[in-house]
N, C-alpha and C positions, 0 to 999 in steps of 0.2 A: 121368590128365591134369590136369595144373595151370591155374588159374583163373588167363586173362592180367588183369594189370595193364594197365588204360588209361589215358593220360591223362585227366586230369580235362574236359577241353573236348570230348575224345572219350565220353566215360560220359555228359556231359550231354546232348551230339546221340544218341547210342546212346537216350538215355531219352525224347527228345522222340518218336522216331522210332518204338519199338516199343514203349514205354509209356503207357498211358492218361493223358490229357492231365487229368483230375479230378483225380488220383493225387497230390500236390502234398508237397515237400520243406522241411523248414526251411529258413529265411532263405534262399529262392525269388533274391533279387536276386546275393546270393553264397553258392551252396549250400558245405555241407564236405562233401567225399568221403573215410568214414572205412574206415579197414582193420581196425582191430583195436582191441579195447578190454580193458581190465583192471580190476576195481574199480570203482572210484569216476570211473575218467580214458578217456577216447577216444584215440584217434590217427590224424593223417590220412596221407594219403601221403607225406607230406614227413615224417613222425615228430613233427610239431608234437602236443602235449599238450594237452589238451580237457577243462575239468573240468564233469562230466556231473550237471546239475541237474534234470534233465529226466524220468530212464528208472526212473518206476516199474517197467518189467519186468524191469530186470536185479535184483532185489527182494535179492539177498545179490549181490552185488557182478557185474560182469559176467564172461565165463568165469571162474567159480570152479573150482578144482580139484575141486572134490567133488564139486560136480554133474557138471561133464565127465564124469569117472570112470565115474562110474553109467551116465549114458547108452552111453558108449560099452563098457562091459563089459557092459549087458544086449544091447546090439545084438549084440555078437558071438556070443549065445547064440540069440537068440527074438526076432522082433518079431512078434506075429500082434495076430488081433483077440479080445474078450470071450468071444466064444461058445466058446473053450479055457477050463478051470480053468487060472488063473494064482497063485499067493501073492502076486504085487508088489500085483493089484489089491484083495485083498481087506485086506490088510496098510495097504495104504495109504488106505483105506476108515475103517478101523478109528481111524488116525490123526487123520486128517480129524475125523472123528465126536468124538474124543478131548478136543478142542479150543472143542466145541460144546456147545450145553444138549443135557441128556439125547434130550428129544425131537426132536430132527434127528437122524435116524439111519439115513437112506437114501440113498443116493449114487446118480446118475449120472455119468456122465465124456461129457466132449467134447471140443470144439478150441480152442473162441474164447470171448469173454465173449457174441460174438452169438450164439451157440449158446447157451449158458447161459441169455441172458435171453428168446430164443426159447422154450427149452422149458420154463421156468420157467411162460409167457405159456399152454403147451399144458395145464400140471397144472391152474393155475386154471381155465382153461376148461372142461377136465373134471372137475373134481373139482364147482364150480359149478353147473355147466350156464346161468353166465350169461357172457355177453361182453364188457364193458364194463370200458375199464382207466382210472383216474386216476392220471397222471402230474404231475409236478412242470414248472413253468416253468423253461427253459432245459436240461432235461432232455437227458441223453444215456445210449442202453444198447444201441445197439447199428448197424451198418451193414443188416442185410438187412429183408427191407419191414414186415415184424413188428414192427420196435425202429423204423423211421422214423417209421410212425404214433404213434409214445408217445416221442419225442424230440424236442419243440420247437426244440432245438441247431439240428437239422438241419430239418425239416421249411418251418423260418419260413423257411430259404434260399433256398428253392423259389420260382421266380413262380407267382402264380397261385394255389397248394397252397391246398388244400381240406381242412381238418381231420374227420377222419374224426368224425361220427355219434356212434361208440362209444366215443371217446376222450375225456377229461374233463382238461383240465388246472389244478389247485390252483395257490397261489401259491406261490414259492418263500421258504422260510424264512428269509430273510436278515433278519435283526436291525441289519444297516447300512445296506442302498440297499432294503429293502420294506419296504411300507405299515406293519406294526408293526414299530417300531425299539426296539433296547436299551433304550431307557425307558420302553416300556409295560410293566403292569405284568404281565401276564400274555401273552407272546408267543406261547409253546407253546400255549395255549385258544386265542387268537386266529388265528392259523395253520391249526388242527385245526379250529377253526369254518369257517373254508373247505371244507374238505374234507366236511365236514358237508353243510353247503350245496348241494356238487354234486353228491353223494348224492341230496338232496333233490328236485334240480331233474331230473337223471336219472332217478326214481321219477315222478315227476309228466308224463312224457314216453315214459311205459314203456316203461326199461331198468333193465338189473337189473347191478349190482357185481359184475366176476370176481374182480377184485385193485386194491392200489394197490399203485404201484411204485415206491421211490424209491432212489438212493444212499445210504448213509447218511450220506457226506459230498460233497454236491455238488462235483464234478471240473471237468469245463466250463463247468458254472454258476457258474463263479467261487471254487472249494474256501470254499462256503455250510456252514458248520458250525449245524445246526440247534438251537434252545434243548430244553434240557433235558426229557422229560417228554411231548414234540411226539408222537413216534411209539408212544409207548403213548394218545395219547389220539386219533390218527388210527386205529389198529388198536381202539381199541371203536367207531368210527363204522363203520370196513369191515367188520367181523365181523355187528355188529349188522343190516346191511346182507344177509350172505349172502357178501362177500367173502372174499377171503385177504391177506396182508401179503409182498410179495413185497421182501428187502433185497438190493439190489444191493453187493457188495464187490468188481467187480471190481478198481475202481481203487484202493481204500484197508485190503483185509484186509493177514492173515497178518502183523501186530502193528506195521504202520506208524504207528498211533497213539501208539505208544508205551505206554499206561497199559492199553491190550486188546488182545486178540488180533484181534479184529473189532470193526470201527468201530460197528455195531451197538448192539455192549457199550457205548459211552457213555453211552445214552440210560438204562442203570440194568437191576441183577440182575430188573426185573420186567415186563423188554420182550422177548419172544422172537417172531421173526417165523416165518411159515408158512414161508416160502422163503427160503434163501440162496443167491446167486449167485455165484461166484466167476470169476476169469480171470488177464488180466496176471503176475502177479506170481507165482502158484502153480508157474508151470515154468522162473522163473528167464528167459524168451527163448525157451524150447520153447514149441510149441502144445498147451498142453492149459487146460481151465477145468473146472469141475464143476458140480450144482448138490444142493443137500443141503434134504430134507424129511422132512415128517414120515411115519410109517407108514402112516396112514391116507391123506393124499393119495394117496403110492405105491399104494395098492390102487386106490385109484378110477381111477386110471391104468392101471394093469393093466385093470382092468375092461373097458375101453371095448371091447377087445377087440383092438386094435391092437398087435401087436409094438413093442416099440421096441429100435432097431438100431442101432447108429453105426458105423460099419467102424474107424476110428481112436481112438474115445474109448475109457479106459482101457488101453490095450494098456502092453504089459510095459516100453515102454523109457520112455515117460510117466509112469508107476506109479515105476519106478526112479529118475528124476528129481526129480517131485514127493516122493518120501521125502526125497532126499537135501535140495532145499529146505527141508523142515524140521528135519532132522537139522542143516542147518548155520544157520537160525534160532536154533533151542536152544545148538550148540556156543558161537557165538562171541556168545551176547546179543545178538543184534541188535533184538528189543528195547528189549532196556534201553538199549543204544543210542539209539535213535529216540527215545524218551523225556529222555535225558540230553543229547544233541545236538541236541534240539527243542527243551526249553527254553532252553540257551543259544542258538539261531537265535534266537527266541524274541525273548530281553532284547536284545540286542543291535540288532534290528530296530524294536525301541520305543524305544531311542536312537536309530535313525535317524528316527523318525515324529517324536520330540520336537525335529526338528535342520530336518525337510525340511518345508515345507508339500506338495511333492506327494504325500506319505504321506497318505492321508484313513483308510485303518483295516491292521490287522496280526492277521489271524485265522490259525488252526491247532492242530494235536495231533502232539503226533511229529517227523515228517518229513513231515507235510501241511501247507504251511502259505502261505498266500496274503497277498500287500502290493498293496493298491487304491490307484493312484494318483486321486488329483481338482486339478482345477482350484483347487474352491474347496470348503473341507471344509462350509459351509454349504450349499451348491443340489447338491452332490454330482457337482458336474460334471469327466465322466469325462475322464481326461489319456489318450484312447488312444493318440493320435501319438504323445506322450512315451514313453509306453510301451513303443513298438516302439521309437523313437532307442534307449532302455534299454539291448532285448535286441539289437540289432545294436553297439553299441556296447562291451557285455560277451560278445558274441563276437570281437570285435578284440583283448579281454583276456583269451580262449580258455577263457571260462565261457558255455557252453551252459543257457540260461533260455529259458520261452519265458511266452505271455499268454495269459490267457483270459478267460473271460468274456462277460455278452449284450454289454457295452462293449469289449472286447478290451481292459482297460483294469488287468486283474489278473495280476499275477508271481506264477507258480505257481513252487514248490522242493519238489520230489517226487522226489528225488536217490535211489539206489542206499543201502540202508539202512545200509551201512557207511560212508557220510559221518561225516569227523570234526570236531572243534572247530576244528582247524586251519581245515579248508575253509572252515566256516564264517566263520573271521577273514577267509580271502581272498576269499570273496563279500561278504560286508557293506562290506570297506573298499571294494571297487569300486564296488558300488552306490552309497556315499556319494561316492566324486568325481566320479560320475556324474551322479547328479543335485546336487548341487552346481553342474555344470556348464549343465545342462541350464536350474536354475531361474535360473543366471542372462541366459542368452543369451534367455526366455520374461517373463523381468523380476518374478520372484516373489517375495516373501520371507516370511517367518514375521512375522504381529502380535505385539505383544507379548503380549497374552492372545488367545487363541484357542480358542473353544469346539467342542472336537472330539468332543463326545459326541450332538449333535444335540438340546440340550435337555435331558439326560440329570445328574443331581447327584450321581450314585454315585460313590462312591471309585474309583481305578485300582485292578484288580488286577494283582498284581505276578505273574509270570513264576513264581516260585520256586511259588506255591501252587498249581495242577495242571497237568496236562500239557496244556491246552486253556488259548488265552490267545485273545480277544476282545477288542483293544485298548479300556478308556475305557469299562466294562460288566462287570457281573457276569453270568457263565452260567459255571454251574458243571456243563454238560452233560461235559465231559471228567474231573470231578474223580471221586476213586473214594477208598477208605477200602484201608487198608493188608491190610486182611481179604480184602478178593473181588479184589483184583490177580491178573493173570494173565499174569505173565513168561516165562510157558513153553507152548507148543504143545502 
C-alpha cells in the first residue's frame, strides 16, 4: 500500500491533531513539507529544491546509494537482535574500535545519542560508585530524564525547575561571549579551574564525582569550540576526583571536523577520554548510536550483576548500514572534504565579518562552523531577531539554516558532508545581501576601525593555517601536524 500524499494544509491540521503539540517543526510560521531528498539538496512537494544546511544526520549525503543498499540487502536476509552470533556486529565493532585509541575497545550499540548518553551516565555510576555528574553550561545530550537533568539547553526551559542536587554545572568554554575571552592568557587553566572548583565545593557538601560530560564541540551551545589543552586539564581534576571523562560526539564525530576523525582528537594525541558517545550521524538517518569504553569500565559493568539487553541495538541491518557509512566516508574523502570545504566556508565568512558589523565572531573546524551575530561587537549584544529575519529569509532563497545558541543569536552550517565549494559560494553570497539588507533597514554600519577582538592585540589568524578558525584569536586547539592526521576511518 502507498503512503497518500496530502496536501500541505491537510499534513499540518493531520499534525496538530494527532501529534504532540511540544513536538515542534522548522520555521513553525511557514513550515516545508519535504518528500524526498538527495545529497546535499531537499525537495518539497511541488519539486522546489532546498539546499540542506542543517542535517548533520544525513553525515554522507542523504539517500546515498551505498548505504540504501546495505540496509535493504541485509533486511532481505536477517534482522534479529544481539543475543544471535552475527559477523555484521562484530565486524563493525572492530571498525569502530579501528578508528579509536587503543584503549576504547568495547562497544555497545543502541538507538539514539539519548541512549548512548544514558548509558554512558549508567557505566560511571557503576564503575564509581559515585553519582554526581558536571556538566557544561548551555549543555545538551539528550531527551529522556537522565540527559535533562545534565542539559541546561533544556532544563533552564522549565518554570520553576529545580536543578538537581547531584548535578554540578561548569562554565562554558567559550573564548568569545564567557567570562575568559581570547585574550586571557591562559583560557584552557582558567575554564579547568572552574571545574576544579565544583569538585571542590561538591567534596565539602559530601558528594562524590561519577563523570564529567561534555561535547566536544558544543552543538546547542552555540558550536563553542573549546581552547586547546581544556579537556586534558579538566580530566586530571575528574580523575583525581574518583571521576570518569565521558565525550559526547554525537553531534560532531565520524571526521566532520575535518582535520580528525573525532572532535575529541583536537584537544591533542594526549587526551583520551574514558567514554565515547556516538549517535546522529553513524547511520546516515537510521537509528542506531553506540557507546565505546574502556575494558575495565566494561567489567565493572558486567559486574554489577545486571544483564544488559537492547532488543534493537546492534542488530544486522544497523551493523550493515553503519559499515557502509564508513565504507562511504573512506571511498569518497569526505573527510578531506569537510576539511577543504571548511576552510574555504571558513575564508569567505571572515570576508563577510570584515564587510558586516552584525558579524561579531566566525568559529568552526570542518563542516562545524558557527557566525554569531551582535548588535554591538563591544557589549556583545546579541542580534537574535535579526537572526531569525536571516534564517526565514534564506529559506525564501531555499537554503535551509537554522540558530542556536543560549541567545538564539548563532548560524549553525552543519551541512551533509558532501557540501561543496559551489554551495558554499551560494550560501555566503546570500548571507551577504542578506544582511546587507537587514543592517540597513536596523541602521548599522561598520566604524572605520573596529575593535573585534574584545581587547585582545593578537594577530588574525588566517583560514589557510589549520582547520579550526576562531575569528581575531589564536587557538590552535584544531591545528594538528601532518604526522598524527587521520584522513581515514
Amino acid at each position: 500500500m502507498e503512503t497518500k500524499i496530502f496536501d500541505k494544509k491537510k499534513t499540518i491540521d493531520l499534525r496538530k491533531k494527532h501529534i504532540g503539540p511540544s513536538c515542534k517543526v522548522f520555521f513553525s510560521h511557514d513550515p516545508i513539507k519535504i518528500v524526498r531528498a538527495k545529497g546535499q539538496y531537499m525537495y518539497d512537494e511541488n519539486g522546489n529544491q532546498y539546499l540542506d544546511c542543517i542535517n548533520n544526520v544525513a553525515h554522507v549525503g542523504h539517500s546515498h546509494p551505498i548505504v540504501v543498499k546495505a540496509g535493504a540487502k541485509q533486511m532481505e536476509l536477517l534482522n534479529t537482535n544481539s543475543r544471535f552470533l552475527h559477523d555484521n556486529l562484530v565486524q563493525y565493532a572492530q571498525r569502530l574500535q579501528a578508528t579509536l585509541p587503543e584503549k576504547l575497545s568495547v562497544c555497545y550499540f543502541v538507538n539514539s545519542g539519548s541512549e548512548a548518553n544514558d548509558l554512558a551516565l549508567r557505566l560511571a555510576w557503576q564503575y564509581t560508585g559515585h553519582k554526581d555528574i558536571i556538566t557544561l553550561e548551555n549543555a545538551y545530550h539528550g531527551h529522556v530524564s537522565s540527559l535533562i537533568n545534565i542539559s541546561p539547553y533544556k532544563f533552564h526551559q522549565l518554570s520553576n525547575a529545580e536543578q538537581s542536587k547531584s548535578v554540578h554545572v561548569a562554565l562554558s568554554p567559550d573564548v568569545y561571549r564567557g567570562i575568559y575571552k581570547k585574550d586571557h592568557p591562559d583560557p584552557a587553566t582558567a575554564y579547568a579551574d572552574d571545574v576544579k572548583n565544583l569538585i571542590h565545593k561538591a567534596h565539602e557538601n559530601g558528594h562524590k564525582i561519577a563523570a564529567f560530560i561534555a561535547e566536544s564541540l558544543q552543538s546547542c551551545g552555540g558550536q563553542v569550540i573549546p581552547p586547546a589543552g581544556y579537556f586534558q586539564k579538566v580530566a586530571q581534576h575528574v580523575h583525581k576526583a574518583g571521576g570518569l571523562f565521558i565525550a559526547d560526539e554525537v553531534q560532531v564525530g565520524f571526521g566532520r571536523v575535518g582535520t580528525h576523525f573525532w572532535a575529541f582528537q583536537l584537544q591533542g594525541e594526549d587526551f583520551v577520554p574514558d567514554i565515547v558517545t556516538m549517535g546522529k550521524p553513524i547511520g546516515n538517518g537510521h537509528p542506531i548510536s553506540c557507546v565505546v569504553t574502556t575494558r575495565e569500565i566494561a567489567e565493572a559493568f558486567r559486574n554489577s550483576g545486571m544483564e544488559y539487553f537492547n532488543t534493537f541495538g546492534g542488530n544486522p541491518v544497523s551493523c550493515a548500514i553503519g559499515l557502509a557509512v564508513l565504507d562511504v566516508i573512506e571511498k569518497e574523502d569526505l573527510q578531506g572534504n569537510a576539511l577543504r570545504v571548511g576552510r574555504y566556508l571558513m575564508q569567505l565568512l571572515e570576508q563577510l565579518k570584515e564587510k558586516h558589523p552584525l558579524v561579531g565572531d566566525i568559529r568552526g573546524c570542518g563542516l562545524f562552523v558557527g557566525v554569531e551575530l551582535v548588535r554591538d561587537r563591544v557589549k556583545l549584544t546579541p542580534a537574535t531577531a535579526e537572526c531569525q529575519d536571516i534564517i526565514y529569509k534564506l529559506k525564501e532563497q531555499h537554503i535551509l539554516l537554522s540558530a542556536d545558541g543560549p541567545h538564539r543569536n548563532v548560524l549553525k552550517l552543519k551541512p551533509p558532508m558532501c557540501f561543496s565549494e559551489e554551495d558554499v559560494d551560494l550560501v555566503v553570497e546570500k548571507i551577504d545581501q542578506i544582511l546587507t539588507d537587514v543592517e540597513k533597514v536596523i541602521g548599522l554600519q561598520l566604524p572605520s576601525t573596529v575593535n573585534t577582538d574584545n581587547g585582545s592585540n593578537k594577530r588574525k589568524v588566517s583560514s589557510e593555517e589549520n582547520g579550526h578558525h576562531h575569528s581575531n584569536g589564536i587557538d590552535h586547539s584544531c591545528e594538528m601536524s601532518q604526522q598524527n592526521k587521520r584522513l581515514r576511518p
